[in-house]
C-alpha beads as a LAMMPS data file, in Angstrom:
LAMMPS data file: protein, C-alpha beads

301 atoms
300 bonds

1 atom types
1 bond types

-500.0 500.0 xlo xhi
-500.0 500.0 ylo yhi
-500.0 500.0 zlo zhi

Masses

1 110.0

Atoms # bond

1 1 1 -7.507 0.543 25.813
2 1 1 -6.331 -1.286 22.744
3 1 1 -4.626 -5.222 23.966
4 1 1 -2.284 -5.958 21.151
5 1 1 -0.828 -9.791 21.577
6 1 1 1.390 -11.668 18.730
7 1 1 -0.625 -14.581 17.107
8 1 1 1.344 -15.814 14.628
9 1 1 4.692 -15.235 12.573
10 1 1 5.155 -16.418 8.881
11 1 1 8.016 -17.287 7.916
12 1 1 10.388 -18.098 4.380
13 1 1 11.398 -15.090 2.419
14 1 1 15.016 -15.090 2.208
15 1 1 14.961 -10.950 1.552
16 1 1 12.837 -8.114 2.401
17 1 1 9.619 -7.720 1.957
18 1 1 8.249 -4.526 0.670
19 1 1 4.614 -5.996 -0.915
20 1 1 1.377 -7.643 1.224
21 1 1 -1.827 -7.765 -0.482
22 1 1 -5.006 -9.950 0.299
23 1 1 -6.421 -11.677 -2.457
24 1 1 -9.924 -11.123 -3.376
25 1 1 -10.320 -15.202 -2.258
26 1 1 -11.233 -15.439 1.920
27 1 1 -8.143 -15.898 3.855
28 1 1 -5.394 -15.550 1.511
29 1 1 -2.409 -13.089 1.786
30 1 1 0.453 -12.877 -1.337
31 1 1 3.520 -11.321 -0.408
32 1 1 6.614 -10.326 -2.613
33 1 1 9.867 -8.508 -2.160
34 1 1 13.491 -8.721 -2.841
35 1 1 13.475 -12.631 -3.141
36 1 1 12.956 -15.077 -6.383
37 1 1 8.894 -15.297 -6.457
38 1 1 5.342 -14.045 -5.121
39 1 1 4.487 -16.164 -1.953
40 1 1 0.867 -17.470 -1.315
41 1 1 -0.252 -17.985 2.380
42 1 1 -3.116 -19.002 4.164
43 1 1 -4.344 -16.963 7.242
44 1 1 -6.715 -19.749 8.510
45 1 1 -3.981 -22.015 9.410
46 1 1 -1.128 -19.000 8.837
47 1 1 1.060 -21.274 6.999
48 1 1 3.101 -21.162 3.838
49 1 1 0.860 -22.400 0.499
50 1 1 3.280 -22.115 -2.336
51 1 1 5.523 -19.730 -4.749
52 1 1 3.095 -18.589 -6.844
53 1 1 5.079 -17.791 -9.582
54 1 1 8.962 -16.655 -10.283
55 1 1 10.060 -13.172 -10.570
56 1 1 13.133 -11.907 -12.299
57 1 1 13.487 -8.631 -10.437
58 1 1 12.238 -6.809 -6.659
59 1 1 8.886 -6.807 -6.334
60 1 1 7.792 -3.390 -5.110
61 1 1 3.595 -3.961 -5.588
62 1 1 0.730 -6.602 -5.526
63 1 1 -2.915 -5.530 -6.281
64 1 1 -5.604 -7.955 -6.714
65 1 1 -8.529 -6.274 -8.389
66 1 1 -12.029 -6.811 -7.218
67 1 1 -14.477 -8.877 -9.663
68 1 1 -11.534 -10.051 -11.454
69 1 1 -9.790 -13.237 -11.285
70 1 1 -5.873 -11.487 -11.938
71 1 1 -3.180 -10.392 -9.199
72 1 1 -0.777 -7.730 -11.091
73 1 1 2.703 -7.334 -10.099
74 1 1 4.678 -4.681 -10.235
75 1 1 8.554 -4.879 -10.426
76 1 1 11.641 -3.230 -10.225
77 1 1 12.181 -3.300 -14.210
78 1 1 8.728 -1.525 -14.907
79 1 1 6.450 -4.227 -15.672
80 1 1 3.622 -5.745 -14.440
81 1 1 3.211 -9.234 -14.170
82 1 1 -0.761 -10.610 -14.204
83 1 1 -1.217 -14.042 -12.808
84 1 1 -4.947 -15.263 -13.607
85 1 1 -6.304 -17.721 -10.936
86 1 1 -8.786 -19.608 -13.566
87 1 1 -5.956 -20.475 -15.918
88 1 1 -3.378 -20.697 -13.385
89 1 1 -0.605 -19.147 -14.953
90 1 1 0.900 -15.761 -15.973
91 1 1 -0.316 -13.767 -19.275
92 1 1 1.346 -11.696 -21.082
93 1 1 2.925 -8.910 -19.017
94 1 1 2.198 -5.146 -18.996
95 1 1 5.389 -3.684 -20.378
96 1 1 5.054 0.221 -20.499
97 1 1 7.541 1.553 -18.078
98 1 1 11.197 1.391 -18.163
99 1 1 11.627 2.260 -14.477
100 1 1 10.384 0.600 -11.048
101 1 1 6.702 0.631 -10.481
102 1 1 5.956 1.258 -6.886
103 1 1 2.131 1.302 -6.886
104 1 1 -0.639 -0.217 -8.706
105 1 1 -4.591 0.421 -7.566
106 1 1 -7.977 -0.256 -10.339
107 1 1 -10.760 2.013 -10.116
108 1 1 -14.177 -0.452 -10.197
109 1 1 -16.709 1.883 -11.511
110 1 1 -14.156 2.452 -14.448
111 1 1 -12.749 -0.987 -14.729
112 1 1 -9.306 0.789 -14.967
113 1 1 -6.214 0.007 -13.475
114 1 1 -3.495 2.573 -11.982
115 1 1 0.116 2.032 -12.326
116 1 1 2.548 4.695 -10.870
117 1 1 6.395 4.403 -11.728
118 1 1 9.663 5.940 -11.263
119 1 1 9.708 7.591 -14.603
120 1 1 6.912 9.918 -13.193
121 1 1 4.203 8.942 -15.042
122 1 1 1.331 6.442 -13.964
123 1 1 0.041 3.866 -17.012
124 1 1 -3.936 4.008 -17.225
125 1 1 -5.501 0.332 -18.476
126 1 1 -8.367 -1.492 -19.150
127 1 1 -8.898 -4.328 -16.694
128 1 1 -11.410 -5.807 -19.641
129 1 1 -8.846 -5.755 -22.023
130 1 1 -5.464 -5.416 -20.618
131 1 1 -4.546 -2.487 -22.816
132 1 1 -3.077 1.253 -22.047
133 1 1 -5.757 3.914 -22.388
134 1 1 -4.003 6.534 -21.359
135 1 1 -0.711 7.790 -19.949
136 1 1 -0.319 10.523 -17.100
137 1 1 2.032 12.997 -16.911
138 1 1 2.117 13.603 -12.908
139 1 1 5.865 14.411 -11.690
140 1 1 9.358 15.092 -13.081
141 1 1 10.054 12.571 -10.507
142 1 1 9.224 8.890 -8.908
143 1 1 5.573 8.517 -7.830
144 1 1 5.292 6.204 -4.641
145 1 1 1.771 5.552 -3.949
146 1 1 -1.732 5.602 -4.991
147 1 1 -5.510 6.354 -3.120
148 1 1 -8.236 6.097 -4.289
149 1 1 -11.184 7.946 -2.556
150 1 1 -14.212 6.066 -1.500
151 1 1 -16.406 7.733 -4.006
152 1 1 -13.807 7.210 -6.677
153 1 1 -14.356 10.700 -7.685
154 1 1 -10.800 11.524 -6.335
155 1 1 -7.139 10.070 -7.187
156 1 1 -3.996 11.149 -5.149
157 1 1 -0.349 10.367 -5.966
158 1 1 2.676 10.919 -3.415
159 1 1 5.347 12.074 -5.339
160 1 1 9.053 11.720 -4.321
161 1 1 9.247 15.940 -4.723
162 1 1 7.214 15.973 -1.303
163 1 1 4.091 16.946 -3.301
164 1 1 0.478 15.028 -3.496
165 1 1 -1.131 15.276 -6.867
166 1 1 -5.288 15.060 -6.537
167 1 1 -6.629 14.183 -9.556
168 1 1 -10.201 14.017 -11.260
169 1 1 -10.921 10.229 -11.810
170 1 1 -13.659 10.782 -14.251
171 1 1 -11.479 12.944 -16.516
172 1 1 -7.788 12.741 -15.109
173 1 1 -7.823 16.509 -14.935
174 1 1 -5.281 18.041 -12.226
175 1 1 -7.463 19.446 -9.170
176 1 1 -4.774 20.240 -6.846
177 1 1 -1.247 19.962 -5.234
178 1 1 -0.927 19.431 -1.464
179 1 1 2.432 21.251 -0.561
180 1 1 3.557 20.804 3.228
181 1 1 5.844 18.045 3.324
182 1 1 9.775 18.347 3.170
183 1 1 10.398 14.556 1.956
184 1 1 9.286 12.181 -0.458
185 1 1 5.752 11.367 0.061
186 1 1 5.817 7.244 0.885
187 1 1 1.831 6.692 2.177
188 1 1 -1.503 8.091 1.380
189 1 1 -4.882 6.681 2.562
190 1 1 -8.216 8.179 2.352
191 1 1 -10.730 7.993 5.200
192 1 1 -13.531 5.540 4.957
193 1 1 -15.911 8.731 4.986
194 1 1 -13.509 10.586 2.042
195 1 1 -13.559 13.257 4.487
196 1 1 -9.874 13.378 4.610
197 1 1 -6.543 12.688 3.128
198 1 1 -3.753 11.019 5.222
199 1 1 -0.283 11.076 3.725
200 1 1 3.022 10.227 5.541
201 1 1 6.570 10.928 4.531
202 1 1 9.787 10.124 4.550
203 1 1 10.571 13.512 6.729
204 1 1 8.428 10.868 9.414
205 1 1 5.158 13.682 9.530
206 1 1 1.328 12.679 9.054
207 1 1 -0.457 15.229 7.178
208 1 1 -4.595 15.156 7.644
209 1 1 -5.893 17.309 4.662
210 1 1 -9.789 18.261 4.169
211 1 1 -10.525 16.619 0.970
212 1 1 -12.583 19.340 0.158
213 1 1 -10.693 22.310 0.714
214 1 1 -7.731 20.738 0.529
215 1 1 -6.338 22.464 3.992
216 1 1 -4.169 20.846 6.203
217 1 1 -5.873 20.114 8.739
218 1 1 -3.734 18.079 11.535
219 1 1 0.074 17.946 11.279
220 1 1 1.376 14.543 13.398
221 1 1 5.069 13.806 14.315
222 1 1 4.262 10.422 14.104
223 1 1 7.632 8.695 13.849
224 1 1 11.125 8.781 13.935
225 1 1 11.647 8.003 10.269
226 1 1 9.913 7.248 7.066
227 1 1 6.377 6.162 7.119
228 1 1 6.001 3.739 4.483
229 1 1 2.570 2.671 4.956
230 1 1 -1.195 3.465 6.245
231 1 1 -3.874 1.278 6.987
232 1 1 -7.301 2.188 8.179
233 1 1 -9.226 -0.510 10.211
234 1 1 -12.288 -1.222 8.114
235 1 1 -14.993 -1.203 10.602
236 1 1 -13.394 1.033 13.864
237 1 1 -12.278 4.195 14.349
238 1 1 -8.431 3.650 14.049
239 1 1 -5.437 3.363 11.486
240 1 1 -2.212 1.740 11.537
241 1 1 1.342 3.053 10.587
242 1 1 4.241 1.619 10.032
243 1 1 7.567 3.139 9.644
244 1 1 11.052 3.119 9.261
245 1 1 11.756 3.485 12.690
246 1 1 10.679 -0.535 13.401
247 1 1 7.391 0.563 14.421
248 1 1 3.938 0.119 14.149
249 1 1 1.454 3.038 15.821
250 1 1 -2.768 2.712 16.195
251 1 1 -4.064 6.450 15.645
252 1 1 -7.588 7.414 16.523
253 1 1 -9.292 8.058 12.444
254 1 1 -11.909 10.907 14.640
255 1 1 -9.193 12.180 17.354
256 1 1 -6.090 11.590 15.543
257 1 1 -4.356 10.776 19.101
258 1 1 -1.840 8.034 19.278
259 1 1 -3.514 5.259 21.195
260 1 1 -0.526 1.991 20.652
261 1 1 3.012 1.265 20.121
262 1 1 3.801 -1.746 18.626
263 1 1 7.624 -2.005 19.135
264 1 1 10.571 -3.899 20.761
265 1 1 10.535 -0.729 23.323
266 1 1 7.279 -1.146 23.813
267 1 1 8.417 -4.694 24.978
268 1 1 6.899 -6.599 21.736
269 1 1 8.221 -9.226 19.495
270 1 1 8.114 -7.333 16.489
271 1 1 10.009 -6.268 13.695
272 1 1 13.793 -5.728 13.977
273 1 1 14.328 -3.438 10.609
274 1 1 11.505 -1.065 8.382
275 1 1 8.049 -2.148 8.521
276 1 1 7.157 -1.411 5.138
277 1 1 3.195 -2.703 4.640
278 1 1 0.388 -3.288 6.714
279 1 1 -3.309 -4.987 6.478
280 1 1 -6.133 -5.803 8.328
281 1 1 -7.937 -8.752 8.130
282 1 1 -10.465 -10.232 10.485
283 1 1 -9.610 -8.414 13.508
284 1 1 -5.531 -8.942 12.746
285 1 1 -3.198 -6.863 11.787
286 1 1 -0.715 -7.704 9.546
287 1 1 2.288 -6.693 9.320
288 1 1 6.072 -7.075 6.891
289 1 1 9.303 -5.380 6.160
290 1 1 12.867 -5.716 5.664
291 1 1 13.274 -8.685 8.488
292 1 1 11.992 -10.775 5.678
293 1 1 8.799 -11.764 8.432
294 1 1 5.167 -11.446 8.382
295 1 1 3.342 -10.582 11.789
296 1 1 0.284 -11.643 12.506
297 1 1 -1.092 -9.284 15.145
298 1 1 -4.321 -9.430 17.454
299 1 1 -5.573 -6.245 18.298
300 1 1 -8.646 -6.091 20.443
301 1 1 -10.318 -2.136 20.645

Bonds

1 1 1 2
2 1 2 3
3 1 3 4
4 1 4 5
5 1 5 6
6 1 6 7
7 1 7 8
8 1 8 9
9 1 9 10
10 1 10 11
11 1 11 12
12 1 12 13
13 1 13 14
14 1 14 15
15 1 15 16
16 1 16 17
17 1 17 18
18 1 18 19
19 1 19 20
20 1 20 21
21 1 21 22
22 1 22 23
23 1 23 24
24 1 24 25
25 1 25 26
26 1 26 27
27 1 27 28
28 1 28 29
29 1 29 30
30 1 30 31
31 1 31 32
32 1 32 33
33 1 33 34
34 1 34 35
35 1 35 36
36 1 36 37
37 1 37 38
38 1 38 39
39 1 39 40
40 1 40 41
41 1 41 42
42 1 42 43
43 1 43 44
44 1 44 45
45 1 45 46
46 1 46 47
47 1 47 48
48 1 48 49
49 1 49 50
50 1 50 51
51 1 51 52
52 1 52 53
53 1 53 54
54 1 54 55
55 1 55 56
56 1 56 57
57 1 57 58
58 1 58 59
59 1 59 60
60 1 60 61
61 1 61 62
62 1 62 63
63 1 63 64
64 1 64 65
65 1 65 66
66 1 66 67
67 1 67 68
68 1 68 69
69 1 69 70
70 1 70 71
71 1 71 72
72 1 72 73
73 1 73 74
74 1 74 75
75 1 75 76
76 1 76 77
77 1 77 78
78 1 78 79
79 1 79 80
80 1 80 81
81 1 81 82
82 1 82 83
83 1 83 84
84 1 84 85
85 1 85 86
86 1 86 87
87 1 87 88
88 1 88 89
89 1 89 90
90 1 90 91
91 1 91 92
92 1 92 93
93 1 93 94
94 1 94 95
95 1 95 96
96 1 96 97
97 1 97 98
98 1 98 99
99 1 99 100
100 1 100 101
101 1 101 102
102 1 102 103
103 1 103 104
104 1 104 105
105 1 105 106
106 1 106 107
107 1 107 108
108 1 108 109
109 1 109 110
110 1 110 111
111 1 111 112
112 1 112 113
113 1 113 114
114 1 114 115
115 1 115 116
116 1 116 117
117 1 117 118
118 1 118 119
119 1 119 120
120 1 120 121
121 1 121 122
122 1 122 123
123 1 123 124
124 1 124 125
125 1 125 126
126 1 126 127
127 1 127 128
128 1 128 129
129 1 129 130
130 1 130 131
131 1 131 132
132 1 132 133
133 1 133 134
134 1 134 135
135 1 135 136
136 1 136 137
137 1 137 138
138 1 138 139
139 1 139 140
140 1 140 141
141 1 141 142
142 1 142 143
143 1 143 144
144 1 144 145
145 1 145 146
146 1 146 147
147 1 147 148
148 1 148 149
149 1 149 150
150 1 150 151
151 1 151 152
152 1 152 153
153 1 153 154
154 1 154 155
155 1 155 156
156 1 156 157
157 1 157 158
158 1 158 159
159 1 159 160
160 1 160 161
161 1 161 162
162 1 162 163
163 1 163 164
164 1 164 165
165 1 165 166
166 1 166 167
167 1 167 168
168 1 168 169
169 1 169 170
170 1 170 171
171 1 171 172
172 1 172 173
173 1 173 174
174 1 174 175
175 1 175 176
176 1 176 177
177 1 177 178
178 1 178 179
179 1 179 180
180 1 180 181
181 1 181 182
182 1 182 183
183 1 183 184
184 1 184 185
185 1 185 186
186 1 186 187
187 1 187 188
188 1 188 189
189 1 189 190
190 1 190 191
191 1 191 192
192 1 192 193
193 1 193 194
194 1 194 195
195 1 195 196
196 1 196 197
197 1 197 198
198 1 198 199
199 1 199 200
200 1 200 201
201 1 201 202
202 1 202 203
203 1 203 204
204 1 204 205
205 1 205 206
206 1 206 207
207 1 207 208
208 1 208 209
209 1 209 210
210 1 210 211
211 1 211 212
212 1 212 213
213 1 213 214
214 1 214 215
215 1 215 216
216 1 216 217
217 1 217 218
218 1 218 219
219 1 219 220
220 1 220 221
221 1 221 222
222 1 222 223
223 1 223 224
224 1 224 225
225 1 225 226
226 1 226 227
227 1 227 228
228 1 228 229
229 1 229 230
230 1 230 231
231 1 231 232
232 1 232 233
233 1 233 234
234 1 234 235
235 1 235 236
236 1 236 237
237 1 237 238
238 1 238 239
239 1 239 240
240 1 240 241
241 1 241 242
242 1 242 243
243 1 243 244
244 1 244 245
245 1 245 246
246 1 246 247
247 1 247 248
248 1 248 249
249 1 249 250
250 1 250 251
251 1 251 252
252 1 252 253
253 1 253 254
254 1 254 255
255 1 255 256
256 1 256 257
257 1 257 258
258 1 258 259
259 1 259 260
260 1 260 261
261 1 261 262
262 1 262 263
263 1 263 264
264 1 264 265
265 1 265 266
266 1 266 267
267 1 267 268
268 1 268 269
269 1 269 270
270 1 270 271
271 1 271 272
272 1 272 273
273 1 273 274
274 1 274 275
275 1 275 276
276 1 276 277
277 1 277 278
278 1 278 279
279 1 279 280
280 1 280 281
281 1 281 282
282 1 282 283
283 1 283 284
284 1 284 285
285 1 285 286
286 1 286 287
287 1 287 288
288 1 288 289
289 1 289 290
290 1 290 291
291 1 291 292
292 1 292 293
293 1 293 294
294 1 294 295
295 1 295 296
296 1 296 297
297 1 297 298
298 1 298 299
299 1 299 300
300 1 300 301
């Protein structure tokens, strides 16, 4: 039995919210969206901080990179903004793509960061340097997200012509293309293990492929509409969805069995439009979208 009660609700963004990162410092969370800046909050008293810094465009992406003091920022006009914590204050943007970049993940064994755009292609730099190594070639079409496996031996890219791309991270050599889906590809999220690949799509299906073979394994109807976002719990057996369809569902990561519904059916005060990101921190999860909220969740396994 999985309790799920509502702890806290964060308030302030004027427009969606479509980014939700933790920073790599204990109890902070930066959000972005469709609004004029990147917000800084603190989860131990789960109150607003400050604007971190203005944005001129949507912001679609926030990664903070481990061992590095720099949050990048992806926006709607291709770039990516990098905020460094020590001198408090942006340098110089990444400017490389012309379209919006939707994902952005770094590789720590390489020191390399990921940047996946519209224009089908996902930018390759150094996180030493802050200059483009190398440029990849994936789709004719928008790339949505990123995963990393555990290993970092394996890429993947959800592509908006329903494909997955699984790449070699040492060499950025094609391995192979996951076909199944019927819509864009919105999620992917390796398993803790690297056993498996979860991806979820806009046609609202969860995919489980054997990262290995590269079978399909488990085909879920898991929502109503697009899944925009997976999150596996880091220490139990579970991960989170959230979707289109104002929802947010707790799967079973060994069983793959629906085990909660988090929505206003469901009798919870919860989102009212697309949940578009999740994390979990501390036993919480968190939770944003297009309500322009962050949910603060308590989920007790």
């Amino acid at each position: 039995m999985i309790n799920v009660e509502k702890a806290a609700e964060l308030t302030g963004h004027s427009n969606p919210i479509f980014a939700l990162t933790l920073s790599q410092k204990p109890d902070i969370l930066f959000t972005g969206g469709n609004d004029k800046g990147v917000v800084e909050w603190s989860l131990k008293s789960n109150e607003f901080i400050k604007v971190m810094f203005p944005v001129a465009a949507s912001v679609y992406a926030i990664h903070c990179p481990g061992g590095y003091p720099l949050m990048m920022t992806g926006l709607r006009t291709g770039d990516v903004l990098i905020f460094d914590f020590i001198k408090q204050q942006l340098l110089p943007a990444l400017k490389h793509h012309n379209k919006p970049v939707f994902d952005i993940k770094s590789v720590s064994g390489k020191k390399e960061l990921l940047v996946a755009s519209e224009d089908g292609t996902v930018s390759i730099w150094s996180l030493d340097t802050l200059q483009l190594v190398h440029t990849l070639k994936v789709s004719g079409d928008t790339i949505r997200c990123i995963s990393i496996s555990p290993d970092e031996k394996q890429v993947a890219f959800g592509c908006r012509n329903n494909e997955v791309k699984i790449y070699d991270l040492e060499d950025y050599t094609l391995i192979h293309t996951l076909q199944g889906h019927t819509m864009p590809v919105f999620s992917l999220q390796y398993s803790p293990d690297g056993s498996y690949l979860v991806s979820g799509s806009r046609d609202a299906q969860l995919k489980i492929w054997n990262t290995t073979t590269f079978e399909l394994t488990e085909n879920i109807p898991a929502h109503l509409f697009a899944i925009n976002h997976i999150a596996f719990h880091p220490v139990q057996p579970y991960f989170a969805t959230a979707s289109m369809d104002k929802s947010i569902k707790i799967w079973g990561s060994d069983d793959f069995k629906l085990y909660k519904i988090i929505s206003r059916e469901k009798g919870y005060d919860t989102h009212r439009l697309s949940v578009n990101k999740l994390a979990w921190h501390n036993g919480q999860l968190l939770s944003t979208g297009d309500d322009k909220r962050v949910i603060i969740w308590n989920i007790a396994f």
